[in-house]
Structures are given as C-alpha cells and as structure tokens.
C-alpha positions in Angstrom: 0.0 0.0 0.0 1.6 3.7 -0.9 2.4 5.7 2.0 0.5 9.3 2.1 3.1 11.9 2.7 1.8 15.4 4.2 3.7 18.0 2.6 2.8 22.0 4.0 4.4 23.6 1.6 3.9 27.6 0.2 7.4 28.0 -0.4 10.1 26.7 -3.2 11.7 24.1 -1.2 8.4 22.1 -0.9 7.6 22.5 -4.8 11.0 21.2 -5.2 10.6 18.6 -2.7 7.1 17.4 -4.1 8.5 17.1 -7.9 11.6 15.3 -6.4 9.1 12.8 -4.5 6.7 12.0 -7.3 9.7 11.4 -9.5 11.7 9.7 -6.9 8.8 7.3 -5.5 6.2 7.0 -7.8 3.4 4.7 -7.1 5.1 3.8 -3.8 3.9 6.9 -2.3 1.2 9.5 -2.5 2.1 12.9 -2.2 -0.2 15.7 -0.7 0.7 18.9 -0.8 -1.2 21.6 1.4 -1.1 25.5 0.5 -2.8 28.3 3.0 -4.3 29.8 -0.1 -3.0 33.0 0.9 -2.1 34.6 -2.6 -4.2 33.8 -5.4 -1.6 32.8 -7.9 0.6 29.3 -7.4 2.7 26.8 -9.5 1.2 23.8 -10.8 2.4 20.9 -8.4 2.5 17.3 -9.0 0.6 15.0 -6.7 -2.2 16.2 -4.3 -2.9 19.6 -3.9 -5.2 20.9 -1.2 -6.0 24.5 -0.5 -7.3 25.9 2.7 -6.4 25.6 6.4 -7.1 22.7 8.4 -9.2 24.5 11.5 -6.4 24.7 13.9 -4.7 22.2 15.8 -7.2 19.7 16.4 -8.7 19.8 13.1 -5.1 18.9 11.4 -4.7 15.9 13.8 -8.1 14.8 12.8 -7.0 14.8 8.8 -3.9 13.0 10.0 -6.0 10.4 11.4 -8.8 10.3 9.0 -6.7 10.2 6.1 -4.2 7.9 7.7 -1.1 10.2 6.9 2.3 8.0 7.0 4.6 11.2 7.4 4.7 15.0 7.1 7.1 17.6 6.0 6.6 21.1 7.5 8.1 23.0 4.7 6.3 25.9 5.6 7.8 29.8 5.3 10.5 30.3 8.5 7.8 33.0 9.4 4.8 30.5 9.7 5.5 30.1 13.0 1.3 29.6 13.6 1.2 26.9 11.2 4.3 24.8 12.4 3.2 24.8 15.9 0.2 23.3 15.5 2.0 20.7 12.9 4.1 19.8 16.3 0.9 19.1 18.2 -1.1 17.6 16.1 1.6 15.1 14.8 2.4 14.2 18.1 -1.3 13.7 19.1 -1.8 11.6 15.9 1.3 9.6 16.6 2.5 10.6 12.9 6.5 11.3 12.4 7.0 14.9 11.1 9.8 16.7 10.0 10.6 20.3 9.4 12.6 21.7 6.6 13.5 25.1 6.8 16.0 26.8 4.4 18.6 28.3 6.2 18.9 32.0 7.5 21.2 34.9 5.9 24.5 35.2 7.8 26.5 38.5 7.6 29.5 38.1 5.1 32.9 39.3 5.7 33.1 42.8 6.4 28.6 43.0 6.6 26.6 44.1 9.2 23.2 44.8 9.9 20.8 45.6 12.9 19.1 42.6 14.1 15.4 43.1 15.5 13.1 40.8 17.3 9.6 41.9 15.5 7.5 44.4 13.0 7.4 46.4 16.2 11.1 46.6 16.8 12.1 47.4 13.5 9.5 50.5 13.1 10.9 51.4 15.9 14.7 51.4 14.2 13.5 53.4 11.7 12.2 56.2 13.9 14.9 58.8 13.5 17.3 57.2 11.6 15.4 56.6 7.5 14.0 59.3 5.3 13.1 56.5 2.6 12.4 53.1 3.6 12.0 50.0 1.5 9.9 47.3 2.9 9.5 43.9 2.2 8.2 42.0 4.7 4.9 41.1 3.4 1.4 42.4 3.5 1.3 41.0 7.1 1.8 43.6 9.8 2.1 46.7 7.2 0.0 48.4 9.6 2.9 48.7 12.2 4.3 51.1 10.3 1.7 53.6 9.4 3.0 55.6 13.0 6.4 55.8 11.8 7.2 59.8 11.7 8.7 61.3 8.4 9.6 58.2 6.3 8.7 57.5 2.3 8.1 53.8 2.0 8.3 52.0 -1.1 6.5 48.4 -0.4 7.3 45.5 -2.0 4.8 42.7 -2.8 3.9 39.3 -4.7 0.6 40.2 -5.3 -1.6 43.9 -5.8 -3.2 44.7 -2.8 -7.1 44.0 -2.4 -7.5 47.5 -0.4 -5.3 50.4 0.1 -2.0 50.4 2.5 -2.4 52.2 5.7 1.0 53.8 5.3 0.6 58.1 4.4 3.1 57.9 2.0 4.0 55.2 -0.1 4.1 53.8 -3.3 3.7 49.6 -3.8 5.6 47.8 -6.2 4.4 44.1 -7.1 7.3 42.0 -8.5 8.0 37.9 -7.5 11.5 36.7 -7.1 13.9 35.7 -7.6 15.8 39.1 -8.1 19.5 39.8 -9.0 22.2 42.3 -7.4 21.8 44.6 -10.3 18.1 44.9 -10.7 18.1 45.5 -6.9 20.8 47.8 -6.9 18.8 49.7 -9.9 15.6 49.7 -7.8 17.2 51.2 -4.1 19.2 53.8 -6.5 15.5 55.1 -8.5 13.9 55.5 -5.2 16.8 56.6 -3.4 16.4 54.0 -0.7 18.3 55.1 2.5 17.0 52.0 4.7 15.9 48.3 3.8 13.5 46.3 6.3 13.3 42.3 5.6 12.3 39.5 7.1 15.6 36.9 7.4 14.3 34.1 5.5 16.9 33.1 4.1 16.7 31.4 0.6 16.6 33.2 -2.6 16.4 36.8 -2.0 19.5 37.9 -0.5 20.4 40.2 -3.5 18.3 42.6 -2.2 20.7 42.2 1.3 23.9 42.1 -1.1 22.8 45.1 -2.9 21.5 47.1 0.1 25.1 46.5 1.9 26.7 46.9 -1.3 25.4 50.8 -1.9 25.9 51.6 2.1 21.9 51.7 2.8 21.4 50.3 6.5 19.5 47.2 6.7 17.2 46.3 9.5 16.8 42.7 9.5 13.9 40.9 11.6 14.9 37.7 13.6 12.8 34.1 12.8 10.5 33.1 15.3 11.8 29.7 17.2 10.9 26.6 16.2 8.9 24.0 18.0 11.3 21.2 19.0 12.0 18.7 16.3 13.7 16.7 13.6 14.8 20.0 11.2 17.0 19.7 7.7 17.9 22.9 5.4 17.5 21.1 2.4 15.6 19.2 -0.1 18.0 16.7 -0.7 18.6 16.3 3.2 14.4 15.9 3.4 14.7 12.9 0.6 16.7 10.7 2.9 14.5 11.6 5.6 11.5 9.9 3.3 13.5 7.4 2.0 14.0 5.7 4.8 10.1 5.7 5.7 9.2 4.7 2.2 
C-alpha cells in the first residue's frame, strides 16, 4: 500500500521537494501537498494539492487520522510560526512522524553588518529617526505597524496587488516575485533613493536585495525568525529525501 506523505508547503523548497518525490517514488507513495491559499496565484504541483487551512490544531490531527497520513514535512515559510506549531501538536497527538525543513537563514558576510530586531514592532521602531526613505518587504502581514512611523517615504514591495489600500501616508507599492539579482536590486534602491531596507531573514533566494543594500551603504534592519517548535529539522531538499526514503 503507498504511503501518504503530508507535505505544508507555500514556499520553493516544498515544490521542489514534491517534484523530487513523485519522480523519486512513484506509485510507492502518495504525495499531498497543502497551500494556506493566501495569494491567489501558485505553481502547478505534481501529486495532491489541497487548498485551505485545516481549522487549527485539532482539526489537522483529525486529517492525519482520517486520512491515515504516514509522514509529514513542515516546509512551511520560516515566518509561519502559527502553522508549524500546530503541525508539532497535532503530529504528536496523531502519533505521525513529522519533520521540518526550513531553508537556512542569511548570515553577515565578511566585512557585513546589519541591525538585528526581534519583531514588526522593533524594527519600526529602528527606523524612527534614523530613514527618510524606507523600502519594505516583509509582506502584506503587519504593514500596519508602520503607518506611526514619523517622516519616512516607504516603497512596499509585494507578490501580489493589494485587495485595499495600505495604511502607510506615503508610499508607493511595487508588485514583483522573485527571484531578483544584485543589479536589478541595486537599480531599484538607486531610482527611489532608498536610505533603509526592512526584511524579514528568511533566508533562501532573496538575498540580493541584502547584497545590494550592503553593497550601496543603505542600513539594513533585518527581523529575527521566530523559534521553532522542538523537532527533527533539515535545510535542504536533498537532506528531506533521505528523511522519506528511509520511511518509504
């Protein structure tokens, strides 16, 4: 009988990890991936796709039961922090071995530096002062944290247009998707003439934006991941293969 692999995914390491799963294991295994169906636009995945939360903790231990789930990966954003508690829980009430792959953070390169913060609050606060023209990208979440910041131009990057106006007094939005080079970054903090950039550290494919920043002296206020419950936890898909093949 195929095993049923749980994959909560949203981010590239999952899609990779899905294609590398259905190639890898074929009929052996049956591959569910599970998006939040927060942005409106996704790759086509192989295998199961379901879209939509699972109605907290309890109601993703019931699934695990109910659909007699062998294994899950919690390939979720580093920033997910809701979401991969309750994958803890639930997989330890439904007795179901989990995982957690996480890509691994942005560390300062010889001669970098940047001001580590704990939160959206703390780095609004590091702006306050110290940034005429800030560029965030952080996400849609928690824009609001912002909007009391005194004196500062933001230019707001996002994956997707914005269903109702930002609560920020002066801004303008940008919608792009990575991934980005040095030199289109470096372009973009020059036009605007960028003096600050805010980002979460999620590591992965994005750091041009870091390089760039550090590159053309603009300060760069990075925000600190949120722990992670206690677990098994790899940093890459190939790592996250020999995790399933050995339950496979």
């Amino acid at each position: 009988m195929a095993k049923k692999i749980l994959i909560l995914g949203g981010t590239a390491e999952a899609a990779r990890l899905a294609r590398r799963a259905v190639d890898a294991f074929g009929e052996r295994a049956q591959i569910i991936t599970s998006l939040a169906g927060r942005t409106r636009t996704r790759s086509e995945l192989p295998g199961q796709v379901r879209v939509g939360g699972f109605g907290g903790t309890q109601g993703l231990a019931d699934y695990l039961k109910a659909d007699a789930i062998d294994a899950v990966i919690d390939a979720t954003h580093p920033f997910a922090a809701t979401i991969s508690a309750h994958a803890a829980t639930a997989c330890k009430e439904a007795g179901v071995p989990r995982l957690v792959l996480v890509r691994a953070p942005w560390r300062p390169k010889p001669g970098h530096s940047w001001t580590d913060v704990d939160d959206l609050n703390a780095a609004a606060d590091a702006l306050v002062g110290a940034a005429k023209r800030a560029f965030l990208t952080t996400g849609r979440g928690g824009i609001e944290t912002f909007a009391a910041v005194p004196d500062v131009w933001f230019l707001v990057r996002l994956m997707e247009p914005p269903q109702k106006p930002l609560p920020l007094p002066d801004h303008q939005v940008i919608v792009q998707r990575p991934p980005f080079t040095v030199e289109s970054e470096r372009a973009l903090l020059a036009e605007h003439r960028i003096d600050t950039l805010v980002a979460k550290n999620s590591g992965g494919i994005t750091e041009a934006k870091i390089d760039a920043a550090l590159a053309m002296g603009v300060r760069v206020v990075l925000i600190r991941r949120p722990p992670p419950p206690p677990g098994e936890t790899v940093e890459t898909v190939e790592q996250a293969m020999a995790w399933l093949q050995e339950r496979i």
